[in-house]
Z-matrix of the N, CA and C atoms (Angstrom, degrees):
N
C 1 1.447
C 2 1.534 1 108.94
N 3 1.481 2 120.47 1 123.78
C 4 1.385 3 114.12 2 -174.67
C 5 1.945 4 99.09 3 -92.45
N 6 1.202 5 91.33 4 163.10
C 7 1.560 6 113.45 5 -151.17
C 8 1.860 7 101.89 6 -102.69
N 9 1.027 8 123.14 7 147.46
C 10 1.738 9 134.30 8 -177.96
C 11 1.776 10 81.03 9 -55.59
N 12 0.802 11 115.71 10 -66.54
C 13 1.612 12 97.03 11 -161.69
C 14 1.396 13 112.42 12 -79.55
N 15 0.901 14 137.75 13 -34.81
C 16 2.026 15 130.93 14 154.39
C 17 1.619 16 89.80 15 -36.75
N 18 1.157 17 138.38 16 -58.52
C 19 1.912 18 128.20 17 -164.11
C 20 1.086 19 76.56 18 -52.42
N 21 1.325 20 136.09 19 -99.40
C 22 2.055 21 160.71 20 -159.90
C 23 1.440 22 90.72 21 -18.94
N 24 1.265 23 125.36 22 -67.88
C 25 1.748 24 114.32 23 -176.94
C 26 1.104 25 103.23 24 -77.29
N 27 1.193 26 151.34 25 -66.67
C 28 1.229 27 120.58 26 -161.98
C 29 1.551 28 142.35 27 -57.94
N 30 1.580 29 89.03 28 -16.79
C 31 2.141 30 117.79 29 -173.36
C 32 2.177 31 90.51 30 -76.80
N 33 1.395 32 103.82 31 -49.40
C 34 1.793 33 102.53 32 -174.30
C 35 1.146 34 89.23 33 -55.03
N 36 1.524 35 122.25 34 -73.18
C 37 1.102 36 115.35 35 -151.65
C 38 1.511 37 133.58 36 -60.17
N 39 1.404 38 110.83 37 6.18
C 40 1.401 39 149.21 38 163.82
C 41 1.369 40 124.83 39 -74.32
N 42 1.312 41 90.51 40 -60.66
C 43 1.287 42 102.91 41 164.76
C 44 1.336 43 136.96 42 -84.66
N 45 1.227 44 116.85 43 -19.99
C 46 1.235 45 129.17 44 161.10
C 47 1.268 46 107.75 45 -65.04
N 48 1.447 47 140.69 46 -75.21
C 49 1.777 48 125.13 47 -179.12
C 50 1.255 49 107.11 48 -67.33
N 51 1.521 50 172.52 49 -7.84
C 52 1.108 51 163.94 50 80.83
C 53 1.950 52 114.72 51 11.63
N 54 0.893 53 96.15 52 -52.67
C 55 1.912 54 78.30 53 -170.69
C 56 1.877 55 99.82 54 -139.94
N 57 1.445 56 97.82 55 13.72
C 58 1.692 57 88.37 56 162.31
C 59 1.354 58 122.84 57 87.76
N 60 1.237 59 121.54 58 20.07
C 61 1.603 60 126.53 59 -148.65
C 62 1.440 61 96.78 60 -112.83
N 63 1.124 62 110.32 61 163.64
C 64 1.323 63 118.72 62 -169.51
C 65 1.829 64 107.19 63 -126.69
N 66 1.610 65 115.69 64 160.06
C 67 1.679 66 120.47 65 -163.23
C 68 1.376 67 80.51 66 -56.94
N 69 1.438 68 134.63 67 -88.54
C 70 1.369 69 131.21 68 -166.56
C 71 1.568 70 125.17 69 6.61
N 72 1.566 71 84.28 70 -58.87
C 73 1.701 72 83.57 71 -155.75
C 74 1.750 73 93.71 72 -87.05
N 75 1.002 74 118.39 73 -19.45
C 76 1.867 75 117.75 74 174.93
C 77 1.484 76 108.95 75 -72.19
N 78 1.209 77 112.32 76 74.10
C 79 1.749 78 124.11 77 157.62
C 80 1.197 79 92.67 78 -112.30
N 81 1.746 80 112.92 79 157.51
C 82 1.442 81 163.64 80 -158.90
C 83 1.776 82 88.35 81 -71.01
N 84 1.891 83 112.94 82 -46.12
C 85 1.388 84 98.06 83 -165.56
C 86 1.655 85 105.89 84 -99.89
N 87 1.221 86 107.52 85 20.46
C 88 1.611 87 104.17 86 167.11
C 89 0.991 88 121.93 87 -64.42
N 90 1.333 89 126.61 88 123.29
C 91 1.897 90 132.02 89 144.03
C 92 1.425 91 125.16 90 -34.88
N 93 0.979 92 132.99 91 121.61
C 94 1.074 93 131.68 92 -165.66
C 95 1.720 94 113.09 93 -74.13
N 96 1.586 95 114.01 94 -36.47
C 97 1.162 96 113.25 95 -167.76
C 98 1.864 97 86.96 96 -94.19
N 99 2.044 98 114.98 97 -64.10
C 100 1.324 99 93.20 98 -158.91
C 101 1.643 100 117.77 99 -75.88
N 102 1.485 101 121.40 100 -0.19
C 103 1.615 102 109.87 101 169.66
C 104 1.050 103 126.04 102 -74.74
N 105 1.157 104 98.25 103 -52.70
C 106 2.042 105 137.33 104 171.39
C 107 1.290 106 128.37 105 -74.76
N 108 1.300 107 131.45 106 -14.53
C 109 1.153 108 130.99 107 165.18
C 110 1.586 109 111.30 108 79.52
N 111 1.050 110 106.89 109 24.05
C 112 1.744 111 94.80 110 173.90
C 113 1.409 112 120.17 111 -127.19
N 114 1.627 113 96.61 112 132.56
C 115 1.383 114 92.29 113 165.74
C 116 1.333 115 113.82 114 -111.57
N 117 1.577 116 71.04 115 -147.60
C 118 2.146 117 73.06 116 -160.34
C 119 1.430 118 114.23 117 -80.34
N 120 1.308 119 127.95 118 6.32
C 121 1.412 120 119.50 119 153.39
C 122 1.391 121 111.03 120 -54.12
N 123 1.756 122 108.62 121 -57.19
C 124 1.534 123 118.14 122 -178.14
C 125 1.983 124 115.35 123 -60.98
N 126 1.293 125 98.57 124 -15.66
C 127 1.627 126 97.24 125 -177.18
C 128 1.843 127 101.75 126 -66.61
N 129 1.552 128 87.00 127 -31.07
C 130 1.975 129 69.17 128 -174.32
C 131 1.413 130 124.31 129 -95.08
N 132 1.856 131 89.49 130 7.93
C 133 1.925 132 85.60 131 176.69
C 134 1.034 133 92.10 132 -92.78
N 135 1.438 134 141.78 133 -58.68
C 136 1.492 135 129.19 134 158.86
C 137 1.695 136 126.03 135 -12.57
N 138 1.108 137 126.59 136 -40.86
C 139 1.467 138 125.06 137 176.91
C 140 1.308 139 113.03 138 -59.99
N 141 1.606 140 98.59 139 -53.60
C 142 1.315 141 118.65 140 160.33
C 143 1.762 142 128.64 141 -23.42
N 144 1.683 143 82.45 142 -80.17
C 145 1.470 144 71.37 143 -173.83
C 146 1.712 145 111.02 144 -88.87
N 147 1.194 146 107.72 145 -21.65
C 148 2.047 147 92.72 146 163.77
C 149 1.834 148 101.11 147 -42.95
N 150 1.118 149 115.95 148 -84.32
C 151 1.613 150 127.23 149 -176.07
C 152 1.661 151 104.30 150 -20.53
N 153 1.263 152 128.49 151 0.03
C 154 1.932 153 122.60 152 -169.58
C 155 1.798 154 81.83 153 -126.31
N 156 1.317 155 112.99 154 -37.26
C 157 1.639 156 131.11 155 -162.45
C 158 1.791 157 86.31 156 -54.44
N 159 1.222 158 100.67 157 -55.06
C 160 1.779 159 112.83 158 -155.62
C 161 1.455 160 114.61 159 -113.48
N 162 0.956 161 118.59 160 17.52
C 163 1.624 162 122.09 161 -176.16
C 164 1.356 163 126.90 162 53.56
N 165 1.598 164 106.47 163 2.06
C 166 1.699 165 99.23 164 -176.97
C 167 1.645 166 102.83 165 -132.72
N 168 1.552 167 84.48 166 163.41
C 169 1.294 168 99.00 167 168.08
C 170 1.721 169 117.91 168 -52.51
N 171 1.538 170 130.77 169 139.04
C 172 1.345 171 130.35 170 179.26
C 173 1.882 172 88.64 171 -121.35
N 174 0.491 173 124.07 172 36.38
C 175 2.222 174 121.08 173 177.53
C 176 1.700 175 111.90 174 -131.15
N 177 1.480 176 89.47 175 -7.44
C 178 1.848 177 83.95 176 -166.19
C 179 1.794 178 114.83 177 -60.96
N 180 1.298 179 117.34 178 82.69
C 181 1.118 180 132.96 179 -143.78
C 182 1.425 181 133.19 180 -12.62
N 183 1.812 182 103.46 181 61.74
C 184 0.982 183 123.94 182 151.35
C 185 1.882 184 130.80 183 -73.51
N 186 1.537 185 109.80 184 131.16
C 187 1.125 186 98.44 185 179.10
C 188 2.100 187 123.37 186 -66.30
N 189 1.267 188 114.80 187 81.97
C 190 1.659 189 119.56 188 -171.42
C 191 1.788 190 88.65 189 -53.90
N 192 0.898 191 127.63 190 -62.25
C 193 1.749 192 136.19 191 178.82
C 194 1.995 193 97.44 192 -3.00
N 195 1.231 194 83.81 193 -57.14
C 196 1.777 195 96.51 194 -166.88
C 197 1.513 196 113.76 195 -44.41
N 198 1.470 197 106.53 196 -27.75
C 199 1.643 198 130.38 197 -166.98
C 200 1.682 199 87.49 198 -45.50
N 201 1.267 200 129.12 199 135.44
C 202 1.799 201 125.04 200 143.68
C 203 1.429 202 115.07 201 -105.80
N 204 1.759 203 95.27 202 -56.66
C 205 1.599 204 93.56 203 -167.80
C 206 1.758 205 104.34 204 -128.18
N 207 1.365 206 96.69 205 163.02
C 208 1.691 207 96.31 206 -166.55
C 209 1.562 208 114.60 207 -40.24
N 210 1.302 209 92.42 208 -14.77
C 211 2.052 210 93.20 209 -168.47
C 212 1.646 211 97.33 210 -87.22
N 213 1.277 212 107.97 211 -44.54
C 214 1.588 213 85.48 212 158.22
C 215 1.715 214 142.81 213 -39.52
N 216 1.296 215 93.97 214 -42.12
C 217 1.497 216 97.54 215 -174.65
C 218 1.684 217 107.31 216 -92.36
N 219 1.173 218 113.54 217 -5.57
C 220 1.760 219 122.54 218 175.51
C 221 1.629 220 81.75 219 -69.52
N 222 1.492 221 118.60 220 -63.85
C 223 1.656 222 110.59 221 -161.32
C 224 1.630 223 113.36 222 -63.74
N 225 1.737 224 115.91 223 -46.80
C 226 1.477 225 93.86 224 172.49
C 227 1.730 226 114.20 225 -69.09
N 228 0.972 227 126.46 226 4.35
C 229 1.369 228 111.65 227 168.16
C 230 1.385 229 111.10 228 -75.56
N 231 1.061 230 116.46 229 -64.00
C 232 1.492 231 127.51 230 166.16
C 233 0.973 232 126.36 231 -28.07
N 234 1.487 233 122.37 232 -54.71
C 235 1.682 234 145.70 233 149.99
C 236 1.409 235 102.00 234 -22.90
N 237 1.552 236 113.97 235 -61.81
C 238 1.521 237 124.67 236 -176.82
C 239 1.413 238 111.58 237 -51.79
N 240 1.325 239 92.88 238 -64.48
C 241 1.622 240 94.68 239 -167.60
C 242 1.660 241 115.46 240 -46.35
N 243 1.464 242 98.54 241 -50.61
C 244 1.619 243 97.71 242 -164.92
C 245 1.441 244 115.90 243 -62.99
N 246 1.616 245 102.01 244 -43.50
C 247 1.652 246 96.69 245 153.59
C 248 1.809 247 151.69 246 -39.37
N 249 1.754 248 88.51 247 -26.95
C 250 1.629 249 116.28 248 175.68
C 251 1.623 250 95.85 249 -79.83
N 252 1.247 251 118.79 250 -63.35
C 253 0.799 252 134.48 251 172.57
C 254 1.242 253 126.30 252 2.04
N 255 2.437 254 101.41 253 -76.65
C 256 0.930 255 121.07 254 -169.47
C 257 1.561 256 116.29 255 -79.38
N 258 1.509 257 102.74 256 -5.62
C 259 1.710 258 108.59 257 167.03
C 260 1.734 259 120.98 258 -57.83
C-alpha cells in the first residue's frame, strides 16, 4: 500500500524534472496554473507522465478539471491509488 507521503514524493519529483519546478514552490497550497505555471496543455503532459510515475490509469472518468492546487491532486492520487489498490 503506497503511503500519503510516497504520493507527495513521488508527484514533486515528477514534477520537478518534467516542468522545472523547484521544492519551494511544491506546497499542498499551490495553484497549479497561478504558482506553477501550468496550463492545460501542461495538465496532460502531467497525466501523462504521473500515469508511468504510478502505474495507473488517472482519466478513468474522473473529473482531473477539479484539480486547483497540488493538495488537490496529492488527494485524487490517493483516491486513485486506494481504489487500484482495492482491485
Amino acid at each position: 500500500m503506497i503511503t500519503r507521503e510516497e504520493i507527495i514524493n513521488k508527484t514533486n519529483e515528477a514534477l520537478k524534472k518534467e516542468f522545472e519546478l523547484t521544492d519551494e514552490q511544491l506546497k499542498p497550497t499551490s495553484h497549479m496554473q497561478t504558482d506553477l505555471g501550468l496550463d492545460s496543455l501542461d495538465a496532460v503532459d502531467m497525466v501523462v507522465v504521473l500515469e508511468q510515475k504510478f502505474g495507473m490509469t488517472l482519466r478513468q472518468g474522473y473529473d482531473i478539471r477539479s484539480i486547483v492546487t497540488l493538495g488537490d491532486l496529492y488527494d485524487f492520487i490517493e483516491k486513485l491509488a486506494r481504489e487500484h489498490e482495492a482491485k
